[in-house]
N, C-alpha and C positions, 0 to 999 in steps of 0.2 A: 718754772716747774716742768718737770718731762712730762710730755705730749702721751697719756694712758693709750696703751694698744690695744688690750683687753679688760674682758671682764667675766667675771664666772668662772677662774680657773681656766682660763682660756676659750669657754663657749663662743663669747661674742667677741669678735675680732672684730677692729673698729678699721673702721674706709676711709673714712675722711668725715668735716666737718660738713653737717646740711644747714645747721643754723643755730642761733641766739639771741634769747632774750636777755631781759634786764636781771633773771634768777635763773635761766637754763639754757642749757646748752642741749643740743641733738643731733647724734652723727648716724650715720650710717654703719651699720654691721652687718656681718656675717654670720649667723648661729651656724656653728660649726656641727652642733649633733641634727638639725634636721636640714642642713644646706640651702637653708633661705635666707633672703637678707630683711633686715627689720633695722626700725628706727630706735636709738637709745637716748632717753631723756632722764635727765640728772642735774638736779643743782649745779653751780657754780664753784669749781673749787674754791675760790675766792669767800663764797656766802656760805660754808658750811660749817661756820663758826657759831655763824648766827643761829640761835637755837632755832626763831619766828619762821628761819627760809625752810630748814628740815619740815615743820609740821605743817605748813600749809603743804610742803613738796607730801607729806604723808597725806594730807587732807584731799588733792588734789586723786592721788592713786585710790583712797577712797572711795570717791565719786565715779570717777573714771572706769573703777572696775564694777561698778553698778547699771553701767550702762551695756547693752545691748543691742546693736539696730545695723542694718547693712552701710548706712550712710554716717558710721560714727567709725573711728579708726581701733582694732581692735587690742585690747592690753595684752599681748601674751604672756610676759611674764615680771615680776619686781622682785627684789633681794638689794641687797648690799655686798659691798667688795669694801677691798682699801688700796687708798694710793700710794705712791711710792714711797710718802712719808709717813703710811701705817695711818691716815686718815680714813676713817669708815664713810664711803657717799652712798647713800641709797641710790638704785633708778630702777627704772621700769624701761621693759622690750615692748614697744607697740608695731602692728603693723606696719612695711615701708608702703609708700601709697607713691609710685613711681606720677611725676606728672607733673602739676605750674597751680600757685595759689594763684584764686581767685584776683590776688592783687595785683601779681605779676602779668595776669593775664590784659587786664586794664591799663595797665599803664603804658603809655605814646611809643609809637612804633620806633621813637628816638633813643625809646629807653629799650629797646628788644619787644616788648609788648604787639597786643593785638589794638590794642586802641580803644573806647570806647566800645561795648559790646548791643548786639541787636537785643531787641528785647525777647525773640525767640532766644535765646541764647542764655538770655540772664534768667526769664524763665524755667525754664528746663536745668537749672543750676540752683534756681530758688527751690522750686519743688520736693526734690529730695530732700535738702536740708527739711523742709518744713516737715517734712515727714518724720524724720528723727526728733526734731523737736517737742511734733506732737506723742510720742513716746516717751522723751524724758521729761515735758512737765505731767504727762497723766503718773512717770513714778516719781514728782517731787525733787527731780533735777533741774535747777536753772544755772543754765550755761554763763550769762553774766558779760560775754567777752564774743559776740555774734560780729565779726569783720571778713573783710575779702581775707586779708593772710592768714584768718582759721579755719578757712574752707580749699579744700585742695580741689581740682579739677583733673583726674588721671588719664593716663593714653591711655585707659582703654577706652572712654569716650568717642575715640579716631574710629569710624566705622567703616563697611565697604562703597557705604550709599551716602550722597550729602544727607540720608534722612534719618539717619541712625544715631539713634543716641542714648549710649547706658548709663542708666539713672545710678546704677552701681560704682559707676566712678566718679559722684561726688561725695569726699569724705569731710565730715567734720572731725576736726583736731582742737587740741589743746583745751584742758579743763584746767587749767591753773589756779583760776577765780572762781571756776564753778563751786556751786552748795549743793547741800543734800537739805532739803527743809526736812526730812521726814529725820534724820542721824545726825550725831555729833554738834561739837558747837561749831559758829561762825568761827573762819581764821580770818575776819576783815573788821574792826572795830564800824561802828558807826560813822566817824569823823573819816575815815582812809577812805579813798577814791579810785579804785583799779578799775583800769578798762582802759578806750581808745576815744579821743576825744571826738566828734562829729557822730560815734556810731552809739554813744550812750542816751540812755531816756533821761527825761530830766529828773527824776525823783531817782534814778541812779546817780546824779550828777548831788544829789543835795544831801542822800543817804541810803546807804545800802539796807536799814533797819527793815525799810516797808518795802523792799523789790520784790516783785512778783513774775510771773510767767509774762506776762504784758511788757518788760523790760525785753525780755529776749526779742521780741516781736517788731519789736519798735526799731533797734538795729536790724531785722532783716529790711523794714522797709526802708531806711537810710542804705541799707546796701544796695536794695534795687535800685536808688536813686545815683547811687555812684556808680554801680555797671552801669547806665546811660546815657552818665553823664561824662564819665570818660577821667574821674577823679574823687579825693576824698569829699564829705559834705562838709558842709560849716559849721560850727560848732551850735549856730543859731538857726539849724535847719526845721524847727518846730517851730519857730516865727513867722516862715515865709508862708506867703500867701500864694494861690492858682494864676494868680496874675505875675507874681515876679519871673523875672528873668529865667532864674535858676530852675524853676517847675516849667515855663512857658516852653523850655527846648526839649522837654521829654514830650513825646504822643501819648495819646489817650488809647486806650484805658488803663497804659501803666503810668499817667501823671496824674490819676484819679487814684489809682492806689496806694503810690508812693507818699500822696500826701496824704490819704486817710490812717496813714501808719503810722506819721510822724506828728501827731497832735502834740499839743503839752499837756495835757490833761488827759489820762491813761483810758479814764471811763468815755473818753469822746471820741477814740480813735475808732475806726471802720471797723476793725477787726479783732476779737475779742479772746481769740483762739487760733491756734494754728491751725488747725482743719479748718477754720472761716477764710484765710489769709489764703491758704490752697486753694480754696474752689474758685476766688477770686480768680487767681492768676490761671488755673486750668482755665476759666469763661475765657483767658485773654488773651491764650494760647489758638483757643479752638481760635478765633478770626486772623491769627500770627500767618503770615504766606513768608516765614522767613527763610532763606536758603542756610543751613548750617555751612556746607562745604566750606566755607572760605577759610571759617574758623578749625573745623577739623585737620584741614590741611594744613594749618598752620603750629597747629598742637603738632599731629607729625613730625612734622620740620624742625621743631624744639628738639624731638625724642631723638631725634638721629644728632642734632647737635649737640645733645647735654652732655654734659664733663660728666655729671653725677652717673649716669646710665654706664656712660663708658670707663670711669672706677669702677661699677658694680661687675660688668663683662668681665671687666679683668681680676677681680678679687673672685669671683665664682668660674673664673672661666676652665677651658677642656683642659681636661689632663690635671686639674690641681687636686691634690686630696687635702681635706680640711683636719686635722687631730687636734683635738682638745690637750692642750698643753698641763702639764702637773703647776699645783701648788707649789712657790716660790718655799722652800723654808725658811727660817727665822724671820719672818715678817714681823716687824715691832708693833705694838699694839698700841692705836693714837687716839686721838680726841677726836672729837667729833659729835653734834646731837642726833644721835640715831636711836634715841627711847622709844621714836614710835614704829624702829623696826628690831623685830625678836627674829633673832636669826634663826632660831628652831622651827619658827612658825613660820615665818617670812622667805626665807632664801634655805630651808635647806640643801646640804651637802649632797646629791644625788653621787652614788659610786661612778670612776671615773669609766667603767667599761657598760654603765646602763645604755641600751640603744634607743634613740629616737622613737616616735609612734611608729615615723615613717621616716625608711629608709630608702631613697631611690638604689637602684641596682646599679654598682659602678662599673662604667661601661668597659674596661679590661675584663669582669665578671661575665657581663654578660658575652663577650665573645669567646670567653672559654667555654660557658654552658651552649654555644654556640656549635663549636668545634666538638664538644661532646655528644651532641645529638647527631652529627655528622657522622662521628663514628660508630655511633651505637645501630644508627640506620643502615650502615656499609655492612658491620656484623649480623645485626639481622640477617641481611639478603643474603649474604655468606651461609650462614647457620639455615637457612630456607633453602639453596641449592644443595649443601649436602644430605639436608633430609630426603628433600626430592629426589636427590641422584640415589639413594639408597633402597628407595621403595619403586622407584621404577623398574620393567623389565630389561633383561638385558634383550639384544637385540638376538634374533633367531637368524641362521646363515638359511637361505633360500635352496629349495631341492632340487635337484635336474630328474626326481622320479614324476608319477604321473599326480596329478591332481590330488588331494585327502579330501576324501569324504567321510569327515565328522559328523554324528550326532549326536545331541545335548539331551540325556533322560531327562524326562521331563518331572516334576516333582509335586507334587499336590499343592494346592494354593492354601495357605495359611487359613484358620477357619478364626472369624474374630475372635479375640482377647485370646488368643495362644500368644506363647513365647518364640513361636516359630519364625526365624526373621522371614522378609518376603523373597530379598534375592538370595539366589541358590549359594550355599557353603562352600566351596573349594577346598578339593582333597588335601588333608594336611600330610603332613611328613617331608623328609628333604626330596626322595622319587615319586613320591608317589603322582601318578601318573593317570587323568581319567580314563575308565576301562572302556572300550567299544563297545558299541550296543551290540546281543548276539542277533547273528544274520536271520534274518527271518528264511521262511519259506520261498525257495525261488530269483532268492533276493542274489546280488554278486556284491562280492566286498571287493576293492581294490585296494590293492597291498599299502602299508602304512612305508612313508620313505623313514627311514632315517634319519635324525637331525646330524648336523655335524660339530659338535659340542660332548663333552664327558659327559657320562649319564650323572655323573653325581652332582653338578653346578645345578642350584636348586631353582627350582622354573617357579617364576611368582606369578601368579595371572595376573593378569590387568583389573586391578579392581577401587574402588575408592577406598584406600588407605589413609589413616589418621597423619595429619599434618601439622608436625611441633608450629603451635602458635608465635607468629612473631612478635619479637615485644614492642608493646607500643610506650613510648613515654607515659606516665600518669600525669595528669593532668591537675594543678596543684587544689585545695580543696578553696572551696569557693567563701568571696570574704562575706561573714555573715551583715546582712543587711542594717543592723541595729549596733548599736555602742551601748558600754554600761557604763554608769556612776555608782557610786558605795560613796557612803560616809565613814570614814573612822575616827575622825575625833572632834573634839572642840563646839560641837554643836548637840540639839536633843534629835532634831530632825532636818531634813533638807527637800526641798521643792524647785523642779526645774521649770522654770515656766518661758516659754518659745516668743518669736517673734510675734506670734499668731496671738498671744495672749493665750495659750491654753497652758494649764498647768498638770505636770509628771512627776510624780511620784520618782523615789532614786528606783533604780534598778536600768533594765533594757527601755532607751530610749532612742530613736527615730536622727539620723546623723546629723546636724545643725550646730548652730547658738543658743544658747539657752544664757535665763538668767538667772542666778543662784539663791532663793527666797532659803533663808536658814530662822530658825527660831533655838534662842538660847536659853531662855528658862520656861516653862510649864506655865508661868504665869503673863510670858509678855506675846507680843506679835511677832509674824513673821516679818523678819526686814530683807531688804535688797542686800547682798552679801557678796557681789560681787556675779562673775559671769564665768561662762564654762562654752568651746564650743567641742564635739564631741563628733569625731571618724567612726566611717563604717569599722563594725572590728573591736573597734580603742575599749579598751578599761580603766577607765581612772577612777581614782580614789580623793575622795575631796577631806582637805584638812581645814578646821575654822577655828578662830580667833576672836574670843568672844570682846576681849577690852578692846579692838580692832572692828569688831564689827563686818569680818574680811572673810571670805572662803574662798581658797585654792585650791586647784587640781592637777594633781598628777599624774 
């Protein structure tokens, strides 16, 4: 089958493959209207017959768009296209999270890896996650599928200092298997089994009917055990004992945690909750004397080798401009199960000349606006000398007669609130000419010279004359601090509620992530509707889909 290059009418230009599962595929792209690059995930051409791969692929974008949190990968946008053989695939645009899965990172320097990681190290990668987690089960999300390869570790983690380390660059990905308890049905029967063998609870392993948030929990502590142990656990890792091997080479107090997480029995384990399972590992931290640098350096060293980094350079690199290509015509119209996407609602046709929120200024523009201020500032000073050459005096030729003794009548001094200005009026007309004061008594006048100039070139005195302003550039208007959302259809009402847990009303709201709380009828609750993040400035308009359960924005 030919290799799809785009998607969206040309938005998303596709880079290259980043990876696959057993139902999806995710490449790299280029969104051509705001020129960043993002990750695209899509069934399997192969599986999109199967009606089951389509709905959980829908079930999945469900959940996914309910989420919310810095340490979870964000869903930008989902719609549907068709392949070359007029096949309908849905996907979704999630954030690209440039960097190395957690699993990659672990594994033997034989394989490329860093090796077994310090427990500084696997802390501060645990952390974050737990943080997102304790978010999505307080909204009734369980993840289901908690492993090293669904946890990215990104370069911006690389700091200036071995002691730097941003929490911000550990992302959780992939909800493929995640649920919403609070929406929709299971897409996992009782008897089916998904997940990763060593990282699942055992009441995961026997039925998905009764898994709880305690499930999720249970794989972070199998994970801590595999970051330091240097590999995956056993699949009987809730058997072993403090005394075996396999716990004996991890230090205390992260071989004290790892196994109070990995009980068999859900109500015996240490930790009960992810905010318990954090403070744990914060107490473990505070005594950690670990040096990061080894590892950050080493991340570095990945970023400048990666293939992936250097396709993105070159698909976004200088000098390229990116245009969204037209609609192929007569595209055949194929099979496919896409019931649980309404193209009205789901992917509409934005016009193909709408701009971006944000458009970076392309950089042949900005040297033009460059060259224009050059010239506008050259003309100014232009347009400033001829003023000035025009209001100044001309120069007077010097007398060979005797000395002039001038004096200035003196004039009364303005009395307050008169109209009278303070310095004295100058004689108007083109001669006119100040008259000599008459000679007093006794007094001698000495003769006025001549000037040598035509009486009629008009003599301006020296005086502060008004000075055409120069024009300054205006300086463009400032962006307003706050973004708005609007509802126009598909819902009664809509609530934005923050990281923070506060909840906003639609209108001017404060520039962030939010999560989209929509209510469909009068008589039910608000539910989790999916998420919105919103730029200084930005306007959007959110459309919902009640038999979806889904609110977009545009």
């Amino acid at each position: 089958m030919e290799e799809l290059k785009t998607l969206a009418k040309g938005r998303y230009k596709i880079v290259q493959r980043l990876g696959e599962g057993g139902m999806a595929t995710v490449d790299l792209a280029i969104d051509a209207r705001r020129n960043i690059p993002v990750a695209i995930k899509r069934p399997h051409e192969s599986q999109l017959r199967f009606e089951k791969v389509v709905e959980r692929f829908a079930q999945e974008v469900r959940t996914h768009g309910r989420v919310v949190h810095p340490n979870v990968v964000v869903m930008l946008d989902v719609g549907i296209d068709r392949l070359a053989d007029g096949t309908r695939t849905p996907y979704m645009a999630i954030e690209y999270v440039g960097g190395m899965t957690v699993e990659a990172c672990m594994w033997p320097t034989s394989r490329g890896g860093f090796g077994p990681l310090s427990p500084g190290i696997a802390g501060r990668i645990l952390l974050p996650l737990l943080g997102a987690l304790r978010v999505m089960h307080e909204g009734g999300v369980l993840h289901r599928d908690i492993k090293p390869a669904n946890v990215m570790v990104g370069w911006d983690a690389v700091g200036h200092r071995s002691t730097v380390w941003d929490p911000n660059a550990v992302k959780l990905m992939d909800f493929g298997i995640a649920r919403d308890t609070d929406v929709g049905p299971r897409q996992t029967g009782t008897k089916v089994v998904m997940g990763t063998d060593g990282y699942l609870a055992p009441e995961q392993l026997r039925s998905t009917k009764e898994v709880d948030h305690r499930a999720d929990l249970y794989s972070v502590g199998a994970m801590l055990w595999a970051m330091l142990a240097g590999r995956d656990p056993n699949e009987d890792l809730h058997n072993l004992t403090l005394e075996d091997a396999d716990f004996a080479s991890i230090p205390d107090p992260w071989r004290t945690i790892a196994f109070g997480e990995t009980r068999y029995k859900r109500e015996e384990r240490a930790y009960q909750t992810a905010e318990e399972l954090g403070t744990a590992i914060e107490a473990a931290l505070r005594g950690c004397a670990d040096r990061l640098g080894p590892f950050e350096h080493w991340l570095a060293q990945k970023k400048i080798a990666s293939p992936v980094e250097a396709a993105l350079r070159r698909a976004s690199g200088k000098g390229m401009t990116m245009v969204a290509e037209a609609e192929e015509p007569g595209v055949p119209s194929g099979s496919g199960h896409t019931k649980w996407f309404d193209e009205g609602d789901m992917a509409p046709n934005a016009p193909a000349d709408v701009l971006p929120d944000i458009v970076p200024l392309p950089k042949s523009r900005v040297r033009t606006l460059g060259v224009a201020a050059l010239v506008a500032a050259a003309s100014a000073l232009v347009l400033f000398g001829i003023v000035r050459a025009s209001v100044e005096p001309h120069p007077v030729a010097e007398t060979s007669g005797p000395e002039v003794a001038l004096t200035t009548p003196s004039l009364p001094a303005p009395s307050v609130g008169s109209d009278v200005p303070a310095d004295p009026v100058p004689p108007q007309g083109p001669n006119a000419v100040p008259e000599p004061p008459a000679p007093g008594v006794g007094s001698q006048v000495s003769p006025i010279a001549k000037p040598r100039r035509p009486v009629d070139v008009p003599v301006v005195p020296v005086t502060t004359a008004p000075v055409a302003p120069v024009p300054v550039p205006v300086a463009p208007a400032p962006v307003p601090e706050t973004g708005s959302v609007h509802l126009v259809k598909g819902a009664i009402s809509i609530a934005l509620v923050g990281s923070d847990g506060v909840s906003h009303s639609a209108g001017a709201v404060a520039p962030g992530a939010y999560q989209i709380r929509a209510t469909f009828s009068a008589s039910a609750d608000p539910v989790n509707a999916g998420s919105v993040t919103v730029l200084a400035g930005q306007d959007l308009s959110v459309s919902c889909n009640e038999t979806m359960s889904l609110c977009k924005a545009r």
